[in-house]
Predicted model as a PDB file, atoms N, CA, C, CB and O in Angstrom, pLDDT in the B-factor column:
MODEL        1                                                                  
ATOM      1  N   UNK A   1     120.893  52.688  22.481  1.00 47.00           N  
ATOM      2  CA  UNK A   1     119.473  52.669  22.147  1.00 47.00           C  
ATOM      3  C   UNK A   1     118.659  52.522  23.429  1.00 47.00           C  
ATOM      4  CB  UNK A   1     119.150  51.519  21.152  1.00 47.00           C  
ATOM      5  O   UNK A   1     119.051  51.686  24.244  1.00 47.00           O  
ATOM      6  N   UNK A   2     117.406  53.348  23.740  1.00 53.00           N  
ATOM      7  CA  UNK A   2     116.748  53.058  24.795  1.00 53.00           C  
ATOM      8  C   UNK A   2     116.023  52.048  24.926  1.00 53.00           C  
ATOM      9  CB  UNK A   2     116.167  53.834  25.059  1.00 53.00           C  
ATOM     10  O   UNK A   2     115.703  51.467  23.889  1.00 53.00           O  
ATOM     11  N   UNK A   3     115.582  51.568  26.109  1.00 59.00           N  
ATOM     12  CA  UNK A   3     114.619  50.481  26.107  1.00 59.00           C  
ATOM     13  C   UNK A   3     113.253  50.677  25.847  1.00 59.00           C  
ATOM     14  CB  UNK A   3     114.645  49.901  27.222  1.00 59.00           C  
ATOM     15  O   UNK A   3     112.986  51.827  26.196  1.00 59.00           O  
ATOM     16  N   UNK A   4     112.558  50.279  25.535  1.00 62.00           N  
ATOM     17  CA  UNK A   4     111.126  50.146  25.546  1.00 62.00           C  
ATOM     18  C   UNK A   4     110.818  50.595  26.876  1.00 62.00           C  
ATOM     19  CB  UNK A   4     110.585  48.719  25.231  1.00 62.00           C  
ATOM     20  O   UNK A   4     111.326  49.937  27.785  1.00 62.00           O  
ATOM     21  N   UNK A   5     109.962  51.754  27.241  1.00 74.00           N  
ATOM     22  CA  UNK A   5     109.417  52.476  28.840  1.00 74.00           C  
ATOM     23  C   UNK A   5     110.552  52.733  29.546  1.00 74.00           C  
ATOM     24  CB  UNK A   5     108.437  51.467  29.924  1.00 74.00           C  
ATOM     25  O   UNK A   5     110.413  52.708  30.769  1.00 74.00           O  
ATOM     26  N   UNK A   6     111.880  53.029  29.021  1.00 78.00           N  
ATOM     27  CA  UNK A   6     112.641  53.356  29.806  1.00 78.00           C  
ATOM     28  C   UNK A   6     112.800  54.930  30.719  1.00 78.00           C  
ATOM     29  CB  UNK A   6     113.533  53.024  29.090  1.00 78.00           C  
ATOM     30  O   UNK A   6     113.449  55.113  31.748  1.00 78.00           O  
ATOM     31  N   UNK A   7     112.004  55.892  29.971  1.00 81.00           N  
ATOM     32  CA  UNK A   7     111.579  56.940  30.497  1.00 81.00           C  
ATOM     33  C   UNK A   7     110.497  56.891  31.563  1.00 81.00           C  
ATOM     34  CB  UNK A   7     111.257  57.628  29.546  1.00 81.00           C  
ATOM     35  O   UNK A   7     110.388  57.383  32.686  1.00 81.00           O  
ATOM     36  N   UNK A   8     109.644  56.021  30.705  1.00 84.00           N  
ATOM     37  CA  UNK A   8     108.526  55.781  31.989  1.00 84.00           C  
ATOM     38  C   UNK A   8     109.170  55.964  32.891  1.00 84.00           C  
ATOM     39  CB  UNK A   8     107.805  54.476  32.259  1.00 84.00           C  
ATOM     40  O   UNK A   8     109.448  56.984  33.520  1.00 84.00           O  
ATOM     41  N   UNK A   9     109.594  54.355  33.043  1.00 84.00           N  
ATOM     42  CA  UNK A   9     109.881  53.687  34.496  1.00 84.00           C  
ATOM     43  C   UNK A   9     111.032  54.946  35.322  1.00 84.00           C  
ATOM     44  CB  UNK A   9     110.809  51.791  34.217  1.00 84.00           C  
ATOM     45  O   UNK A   9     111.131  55.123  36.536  1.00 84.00           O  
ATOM     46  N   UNK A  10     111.638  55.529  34.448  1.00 85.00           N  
ATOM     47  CA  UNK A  10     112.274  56.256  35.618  1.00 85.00           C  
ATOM     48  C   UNK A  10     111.434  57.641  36.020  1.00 85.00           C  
ATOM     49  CB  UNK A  10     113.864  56.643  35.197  1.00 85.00           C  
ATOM     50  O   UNK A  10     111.968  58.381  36.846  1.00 85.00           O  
ATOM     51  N   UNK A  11     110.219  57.994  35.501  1.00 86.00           N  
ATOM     52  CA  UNK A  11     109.520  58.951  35.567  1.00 86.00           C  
ATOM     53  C   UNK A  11     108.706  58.543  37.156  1.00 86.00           C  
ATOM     54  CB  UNK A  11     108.660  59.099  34.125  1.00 86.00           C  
ATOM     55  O   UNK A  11     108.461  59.294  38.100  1.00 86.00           O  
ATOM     56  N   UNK A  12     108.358  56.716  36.955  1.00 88.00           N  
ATOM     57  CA  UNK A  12     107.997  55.985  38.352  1.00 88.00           C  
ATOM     58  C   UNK A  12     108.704  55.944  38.913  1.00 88.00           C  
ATOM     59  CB  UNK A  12     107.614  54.899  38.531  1.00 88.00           C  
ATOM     60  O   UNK A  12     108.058  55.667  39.923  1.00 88.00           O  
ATOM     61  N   UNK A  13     110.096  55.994  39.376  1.00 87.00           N  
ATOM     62  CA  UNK A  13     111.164  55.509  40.097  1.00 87.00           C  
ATOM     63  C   UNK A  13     111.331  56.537  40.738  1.00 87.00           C  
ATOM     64  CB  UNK A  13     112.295  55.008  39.472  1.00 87.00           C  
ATOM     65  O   UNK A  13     111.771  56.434  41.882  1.00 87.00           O  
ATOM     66  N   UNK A  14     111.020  57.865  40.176  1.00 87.00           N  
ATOM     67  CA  UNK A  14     111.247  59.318  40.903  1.00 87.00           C  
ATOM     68  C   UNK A  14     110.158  59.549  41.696  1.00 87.00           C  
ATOM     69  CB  UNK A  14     111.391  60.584  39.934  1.00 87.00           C  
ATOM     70  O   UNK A  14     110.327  59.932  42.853  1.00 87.00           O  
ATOM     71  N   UNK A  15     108.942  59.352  41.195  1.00 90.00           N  
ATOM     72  CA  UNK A  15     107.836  59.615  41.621  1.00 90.00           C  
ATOM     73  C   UNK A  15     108.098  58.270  43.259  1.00 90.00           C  
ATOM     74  CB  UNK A  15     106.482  59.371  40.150  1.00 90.00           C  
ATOM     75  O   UNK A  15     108.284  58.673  44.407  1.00 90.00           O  
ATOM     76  N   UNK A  16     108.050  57.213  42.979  1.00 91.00           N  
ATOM     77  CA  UNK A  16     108.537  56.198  44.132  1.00 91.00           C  
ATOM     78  C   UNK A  16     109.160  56.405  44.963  1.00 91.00           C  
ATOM     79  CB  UNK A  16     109.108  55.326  43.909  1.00 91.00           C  
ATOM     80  O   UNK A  16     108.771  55.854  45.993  1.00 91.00           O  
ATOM     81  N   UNK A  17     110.469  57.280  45.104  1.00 87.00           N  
ATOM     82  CA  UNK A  17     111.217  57.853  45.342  1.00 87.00           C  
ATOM     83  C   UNK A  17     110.961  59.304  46.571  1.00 87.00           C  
ATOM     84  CB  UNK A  17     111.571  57.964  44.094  1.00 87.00           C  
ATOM     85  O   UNK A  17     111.054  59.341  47.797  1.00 87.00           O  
ATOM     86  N   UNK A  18     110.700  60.096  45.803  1.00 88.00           N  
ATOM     87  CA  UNK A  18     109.679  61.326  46.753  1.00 88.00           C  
ATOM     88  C   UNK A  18     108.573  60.538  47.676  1.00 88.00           C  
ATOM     89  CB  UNK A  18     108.599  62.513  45.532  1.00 88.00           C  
ATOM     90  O   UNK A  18     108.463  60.957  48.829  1.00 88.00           O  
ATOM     91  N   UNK A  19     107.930  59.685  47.369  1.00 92.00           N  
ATOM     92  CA  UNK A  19     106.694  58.661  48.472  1.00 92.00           C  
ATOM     93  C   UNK A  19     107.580  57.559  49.405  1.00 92.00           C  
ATOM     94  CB  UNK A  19     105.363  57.434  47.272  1.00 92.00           C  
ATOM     95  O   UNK A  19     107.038  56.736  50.142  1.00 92.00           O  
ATOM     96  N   UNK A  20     108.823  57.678  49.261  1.00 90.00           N  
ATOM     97  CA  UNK A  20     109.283  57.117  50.426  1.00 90.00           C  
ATOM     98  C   UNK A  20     110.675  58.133  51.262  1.00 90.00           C  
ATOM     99  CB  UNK A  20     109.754  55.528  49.908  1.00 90.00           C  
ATOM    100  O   UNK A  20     111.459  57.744  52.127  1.00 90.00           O  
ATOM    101  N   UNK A  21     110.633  58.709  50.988  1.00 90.00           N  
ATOM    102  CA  UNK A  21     111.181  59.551  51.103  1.00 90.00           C  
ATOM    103  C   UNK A  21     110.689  60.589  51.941  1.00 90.00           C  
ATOM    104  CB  UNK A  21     111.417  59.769  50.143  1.00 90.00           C  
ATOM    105  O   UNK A  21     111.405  60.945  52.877  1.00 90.00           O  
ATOM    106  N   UNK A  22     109.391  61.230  51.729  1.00 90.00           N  
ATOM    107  CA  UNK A  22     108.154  61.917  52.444  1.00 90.00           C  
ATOM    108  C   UNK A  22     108.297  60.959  53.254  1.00 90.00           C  
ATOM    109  CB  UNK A  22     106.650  62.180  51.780  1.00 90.00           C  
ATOM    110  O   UNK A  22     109.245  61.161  54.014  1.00 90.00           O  
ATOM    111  N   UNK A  23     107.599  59.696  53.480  1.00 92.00           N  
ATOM    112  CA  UNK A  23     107.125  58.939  54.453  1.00 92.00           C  
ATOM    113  C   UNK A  23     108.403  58.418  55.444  1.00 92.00           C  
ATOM    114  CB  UNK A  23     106.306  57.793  53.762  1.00 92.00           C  
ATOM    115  O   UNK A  23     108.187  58.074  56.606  1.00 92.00           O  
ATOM    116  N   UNK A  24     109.726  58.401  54.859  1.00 91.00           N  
ATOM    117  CA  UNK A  24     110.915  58.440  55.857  1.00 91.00           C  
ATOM    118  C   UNK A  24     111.411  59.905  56.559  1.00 91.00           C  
ATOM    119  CB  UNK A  24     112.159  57.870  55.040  1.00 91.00           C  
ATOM    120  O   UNK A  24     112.191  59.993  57.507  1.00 91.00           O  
ATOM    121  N   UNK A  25     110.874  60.826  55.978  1.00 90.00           N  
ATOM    122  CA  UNK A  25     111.442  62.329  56.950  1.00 90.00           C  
ATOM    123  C   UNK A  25     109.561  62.283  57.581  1.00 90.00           C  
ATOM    124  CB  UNK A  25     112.204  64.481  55.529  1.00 90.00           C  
ATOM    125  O   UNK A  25     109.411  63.009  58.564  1.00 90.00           O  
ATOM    126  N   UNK A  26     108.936  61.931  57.358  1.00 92.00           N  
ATOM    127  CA  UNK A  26     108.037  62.144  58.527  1.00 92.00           C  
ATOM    128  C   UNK A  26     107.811  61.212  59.650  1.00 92.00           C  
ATOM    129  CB  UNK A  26     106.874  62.334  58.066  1.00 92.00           C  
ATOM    130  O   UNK A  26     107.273  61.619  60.680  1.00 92.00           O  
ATOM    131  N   UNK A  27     108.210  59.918  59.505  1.00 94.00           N  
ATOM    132  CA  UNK A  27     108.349  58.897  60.550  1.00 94.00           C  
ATOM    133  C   UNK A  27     109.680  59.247  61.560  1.00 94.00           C  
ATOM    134  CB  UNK A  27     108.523  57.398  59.778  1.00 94.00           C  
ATOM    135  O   UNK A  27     109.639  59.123  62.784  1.00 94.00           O  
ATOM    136  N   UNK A  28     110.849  59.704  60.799  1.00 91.00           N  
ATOM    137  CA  UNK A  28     112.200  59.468  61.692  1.00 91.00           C  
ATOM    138  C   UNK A  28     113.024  61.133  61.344  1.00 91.00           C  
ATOM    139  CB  UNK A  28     113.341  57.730  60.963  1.00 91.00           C  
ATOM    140  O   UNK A  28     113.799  61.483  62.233  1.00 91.00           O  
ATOM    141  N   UNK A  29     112.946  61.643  60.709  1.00 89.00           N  
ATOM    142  CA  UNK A  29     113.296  63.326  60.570  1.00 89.00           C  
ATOM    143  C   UNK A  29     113.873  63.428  59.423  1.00 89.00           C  
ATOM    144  CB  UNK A  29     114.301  64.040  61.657  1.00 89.00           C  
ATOM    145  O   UNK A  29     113.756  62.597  58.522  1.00 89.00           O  
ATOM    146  N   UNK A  30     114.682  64.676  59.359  1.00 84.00           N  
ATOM    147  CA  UNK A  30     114.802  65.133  58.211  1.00 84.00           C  
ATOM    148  C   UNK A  30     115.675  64.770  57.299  1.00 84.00           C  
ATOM    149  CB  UNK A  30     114.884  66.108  58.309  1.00 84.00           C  
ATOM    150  O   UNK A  30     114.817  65.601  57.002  1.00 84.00           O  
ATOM    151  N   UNK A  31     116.569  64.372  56.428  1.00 85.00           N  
ATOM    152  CA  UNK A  31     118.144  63.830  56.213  1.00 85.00           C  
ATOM    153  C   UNK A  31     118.301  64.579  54.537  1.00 85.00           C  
ATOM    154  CB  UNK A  31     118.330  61.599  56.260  1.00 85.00           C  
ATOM    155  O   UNK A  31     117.737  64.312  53.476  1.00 85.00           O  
ATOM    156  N   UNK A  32     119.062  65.334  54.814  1.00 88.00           N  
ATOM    157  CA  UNK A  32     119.600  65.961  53.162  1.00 88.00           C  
ATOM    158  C   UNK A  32     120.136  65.228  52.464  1.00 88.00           C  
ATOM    159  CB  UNK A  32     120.577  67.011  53.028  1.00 88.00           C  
ATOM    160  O   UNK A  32     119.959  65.399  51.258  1.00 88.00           O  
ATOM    161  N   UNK A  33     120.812  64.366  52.811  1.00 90.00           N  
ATOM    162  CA  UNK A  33     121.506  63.580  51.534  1.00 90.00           C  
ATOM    163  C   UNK A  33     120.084  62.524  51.075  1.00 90.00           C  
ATOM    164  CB  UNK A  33     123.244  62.461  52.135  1.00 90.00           C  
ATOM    165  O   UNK A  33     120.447  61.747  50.191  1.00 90.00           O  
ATOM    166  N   UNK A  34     119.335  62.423  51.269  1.00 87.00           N  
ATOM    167  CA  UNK A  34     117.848  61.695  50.832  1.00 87.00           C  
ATOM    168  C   UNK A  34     117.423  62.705  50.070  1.00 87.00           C  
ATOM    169  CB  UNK A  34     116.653  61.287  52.051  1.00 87.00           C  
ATOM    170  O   UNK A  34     116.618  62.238  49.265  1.00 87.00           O  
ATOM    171  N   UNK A  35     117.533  63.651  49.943  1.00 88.00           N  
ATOM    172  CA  UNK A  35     116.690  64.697  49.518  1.00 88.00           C  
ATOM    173  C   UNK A  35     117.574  65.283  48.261  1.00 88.00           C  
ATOM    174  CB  UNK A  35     116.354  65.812  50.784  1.00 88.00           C  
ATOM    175  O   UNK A  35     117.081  65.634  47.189  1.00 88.00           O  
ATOM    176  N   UNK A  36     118.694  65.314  48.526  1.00 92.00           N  
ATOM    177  CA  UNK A  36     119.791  65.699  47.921  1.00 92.00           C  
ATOM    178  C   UNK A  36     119.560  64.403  46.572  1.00 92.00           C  
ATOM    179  CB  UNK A  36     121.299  65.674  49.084  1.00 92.00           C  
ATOM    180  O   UNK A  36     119.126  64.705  45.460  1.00 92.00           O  
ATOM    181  N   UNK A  37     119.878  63.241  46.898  1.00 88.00           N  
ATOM    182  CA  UNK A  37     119.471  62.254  46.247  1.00 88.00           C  
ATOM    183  C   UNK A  37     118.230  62.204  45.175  1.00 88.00           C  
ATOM    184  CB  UNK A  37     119.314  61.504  47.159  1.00 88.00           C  
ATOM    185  O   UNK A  37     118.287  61.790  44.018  1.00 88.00           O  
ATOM    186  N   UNK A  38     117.112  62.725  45.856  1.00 87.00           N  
ATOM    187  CA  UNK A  38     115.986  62.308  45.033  1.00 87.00           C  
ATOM    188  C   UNK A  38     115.975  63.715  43.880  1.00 87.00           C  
ATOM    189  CB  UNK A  38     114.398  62.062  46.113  1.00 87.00           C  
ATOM    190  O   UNK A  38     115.527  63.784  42.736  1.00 87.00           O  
ATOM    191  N   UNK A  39     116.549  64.569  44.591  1.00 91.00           N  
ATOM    192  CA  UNK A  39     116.641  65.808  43.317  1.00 91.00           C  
ATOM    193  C   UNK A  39     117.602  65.690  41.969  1.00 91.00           C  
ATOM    194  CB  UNK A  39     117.235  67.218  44.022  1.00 91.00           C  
ATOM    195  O   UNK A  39     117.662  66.201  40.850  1.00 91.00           O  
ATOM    196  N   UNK A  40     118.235  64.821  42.664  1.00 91.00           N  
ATOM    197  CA  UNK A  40     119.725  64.229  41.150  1.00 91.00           C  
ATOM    198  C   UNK A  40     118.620  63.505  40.462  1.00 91.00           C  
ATOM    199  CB  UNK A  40     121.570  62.711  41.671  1.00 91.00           C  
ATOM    200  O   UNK A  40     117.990  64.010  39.533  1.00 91.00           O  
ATOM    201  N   UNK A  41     118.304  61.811  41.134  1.00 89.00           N  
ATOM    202  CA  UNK A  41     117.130  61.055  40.435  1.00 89.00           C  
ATOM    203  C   UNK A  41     115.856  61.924  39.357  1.00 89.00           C  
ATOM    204  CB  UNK A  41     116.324  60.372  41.777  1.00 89.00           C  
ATOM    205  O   UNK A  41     115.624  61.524  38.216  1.00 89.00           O  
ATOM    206  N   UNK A  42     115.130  63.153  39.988  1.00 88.00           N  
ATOM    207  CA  UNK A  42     114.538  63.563  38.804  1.00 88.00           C  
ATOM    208  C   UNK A  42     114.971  64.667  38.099  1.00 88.00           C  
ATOM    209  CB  UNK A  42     113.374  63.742  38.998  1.00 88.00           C  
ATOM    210  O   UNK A  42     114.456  65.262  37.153  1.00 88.00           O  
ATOM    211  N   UNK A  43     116.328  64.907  38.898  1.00 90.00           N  
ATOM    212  CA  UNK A  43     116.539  66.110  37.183  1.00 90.00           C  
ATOM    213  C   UNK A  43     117.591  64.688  36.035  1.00 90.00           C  
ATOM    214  CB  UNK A  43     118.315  68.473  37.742  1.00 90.00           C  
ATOM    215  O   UNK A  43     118.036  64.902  34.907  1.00 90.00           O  
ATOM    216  N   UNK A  44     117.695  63.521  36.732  1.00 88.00           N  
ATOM    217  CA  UNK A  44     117.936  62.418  35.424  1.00 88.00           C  
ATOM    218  C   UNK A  44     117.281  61.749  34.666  1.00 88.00           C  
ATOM    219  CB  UNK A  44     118.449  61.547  35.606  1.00 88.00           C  
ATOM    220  O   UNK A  44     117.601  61.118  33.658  1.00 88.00           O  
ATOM    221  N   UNK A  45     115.761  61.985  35.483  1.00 85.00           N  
ATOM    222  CA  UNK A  45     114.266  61.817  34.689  1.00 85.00           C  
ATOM    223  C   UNK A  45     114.037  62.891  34.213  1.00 85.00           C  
ATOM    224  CB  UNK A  45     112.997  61.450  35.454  1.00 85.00           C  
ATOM    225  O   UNK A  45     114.178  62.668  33.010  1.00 85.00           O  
ATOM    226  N   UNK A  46     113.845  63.652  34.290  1.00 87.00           N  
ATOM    227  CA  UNK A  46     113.461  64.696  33.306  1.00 87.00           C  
ATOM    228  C   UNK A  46     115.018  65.501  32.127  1.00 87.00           C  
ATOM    229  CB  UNK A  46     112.658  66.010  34.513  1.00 87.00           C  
ATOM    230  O   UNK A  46     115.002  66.457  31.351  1.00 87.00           O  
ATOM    231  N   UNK A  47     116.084  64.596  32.509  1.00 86.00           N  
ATOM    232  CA  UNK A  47     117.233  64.401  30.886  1.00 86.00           C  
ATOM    233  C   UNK A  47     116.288  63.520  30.111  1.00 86.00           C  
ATOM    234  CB  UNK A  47     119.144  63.354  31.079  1.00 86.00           C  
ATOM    235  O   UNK A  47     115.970  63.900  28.984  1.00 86.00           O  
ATOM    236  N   UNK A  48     115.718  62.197  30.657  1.00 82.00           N  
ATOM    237  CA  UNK A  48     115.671  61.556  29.793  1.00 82.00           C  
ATOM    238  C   UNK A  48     114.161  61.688  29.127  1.00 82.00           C  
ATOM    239  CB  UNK A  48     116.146  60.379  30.231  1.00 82.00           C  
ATOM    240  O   UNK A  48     113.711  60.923  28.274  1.00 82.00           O  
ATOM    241  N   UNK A  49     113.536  62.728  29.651  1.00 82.00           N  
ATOM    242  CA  UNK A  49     112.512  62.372  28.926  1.00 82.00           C  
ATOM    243  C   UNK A  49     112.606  63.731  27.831  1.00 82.00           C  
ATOM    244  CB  UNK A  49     111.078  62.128  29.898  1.00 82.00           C  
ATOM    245  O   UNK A  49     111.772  63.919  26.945  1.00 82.00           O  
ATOM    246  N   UNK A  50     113.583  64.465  28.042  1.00 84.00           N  
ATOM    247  CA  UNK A  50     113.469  65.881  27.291  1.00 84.00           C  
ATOM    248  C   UNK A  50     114.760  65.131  26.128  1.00 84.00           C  
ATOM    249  CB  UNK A  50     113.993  67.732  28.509  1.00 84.00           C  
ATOM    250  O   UNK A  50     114.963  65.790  25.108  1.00 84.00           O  
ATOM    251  N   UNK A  51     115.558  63.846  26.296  1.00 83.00           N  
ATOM    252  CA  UNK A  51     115.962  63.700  25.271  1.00 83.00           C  
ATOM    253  C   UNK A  51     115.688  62.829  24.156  1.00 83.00           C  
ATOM    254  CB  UNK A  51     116.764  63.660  25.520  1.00 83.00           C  
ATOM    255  O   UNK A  51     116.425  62.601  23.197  1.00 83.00           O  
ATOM    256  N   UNK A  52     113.928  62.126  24.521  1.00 74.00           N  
ATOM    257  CA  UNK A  52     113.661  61.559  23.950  1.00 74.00           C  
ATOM    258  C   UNK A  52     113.503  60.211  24.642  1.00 74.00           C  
ATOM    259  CB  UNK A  52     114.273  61.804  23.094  1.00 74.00           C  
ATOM    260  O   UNK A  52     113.109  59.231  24.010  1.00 74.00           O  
ATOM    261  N   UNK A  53     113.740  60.167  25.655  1.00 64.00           N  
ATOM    262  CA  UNK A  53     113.298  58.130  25.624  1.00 64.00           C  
ATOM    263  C   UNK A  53     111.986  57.787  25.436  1.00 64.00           C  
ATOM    264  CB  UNK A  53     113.540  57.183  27.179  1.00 64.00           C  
ATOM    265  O   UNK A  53     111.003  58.510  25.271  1.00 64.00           O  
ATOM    266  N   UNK A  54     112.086  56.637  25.478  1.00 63.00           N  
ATOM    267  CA  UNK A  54     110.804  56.191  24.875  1.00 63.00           C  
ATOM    268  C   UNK A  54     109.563  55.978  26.165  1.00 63.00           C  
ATOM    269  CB  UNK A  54     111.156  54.653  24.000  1.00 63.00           C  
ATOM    270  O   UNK A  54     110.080  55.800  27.268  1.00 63.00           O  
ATOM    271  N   UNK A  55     108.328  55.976  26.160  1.00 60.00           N  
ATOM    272  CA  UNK A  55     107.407  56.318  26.905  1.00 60.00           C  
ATOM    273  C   UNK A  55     106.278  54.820  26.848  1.00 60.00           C  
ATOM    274  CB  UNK A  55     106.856  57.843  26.330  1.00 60.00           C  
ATOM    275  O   UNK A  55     105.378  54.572  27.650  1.00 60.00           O  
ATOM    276  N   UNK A  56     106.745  53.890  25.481  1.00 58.00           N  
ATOM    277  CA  UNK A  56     106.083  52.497  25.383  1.00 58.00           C  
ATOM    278  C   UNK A  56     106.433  51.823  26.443  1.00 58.00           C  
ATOM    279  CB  UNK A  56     106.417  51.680  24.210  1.00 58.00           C  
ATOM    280  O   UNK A  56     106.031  50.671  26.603  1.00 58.00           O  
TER     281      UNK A  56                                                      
ENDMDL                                                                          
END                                                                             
């Protein structure tokens, strides 16, 4: 069973995610596995919001 905003929060966690992420390849350079990373993180936000989690 999902949690209560459990989609949210990972909808924020991705979004959080890309804003430090940007701000670490523009301070110190580029790194694929960061990037590589944050693209797994929202195609697992956008499973969970296309399978229904909850958005309270």
């Amino acid at each position: 069973m999902e949690k209560p905003g459990s989609a949210k929060a990972m909808v924020v966690s991705t979004v959080a995610g890309l804003v430090v992420i940007t701000a670490y390849t523009a301070a110190v350079g580029s790194n694929g596995w960061l990037w590589f990373g944050w693209v797994v993180l929202g195609l697992a936000a956008v499973g969970v919001v296309l399978t229904g989690g909850s958005w309270r």
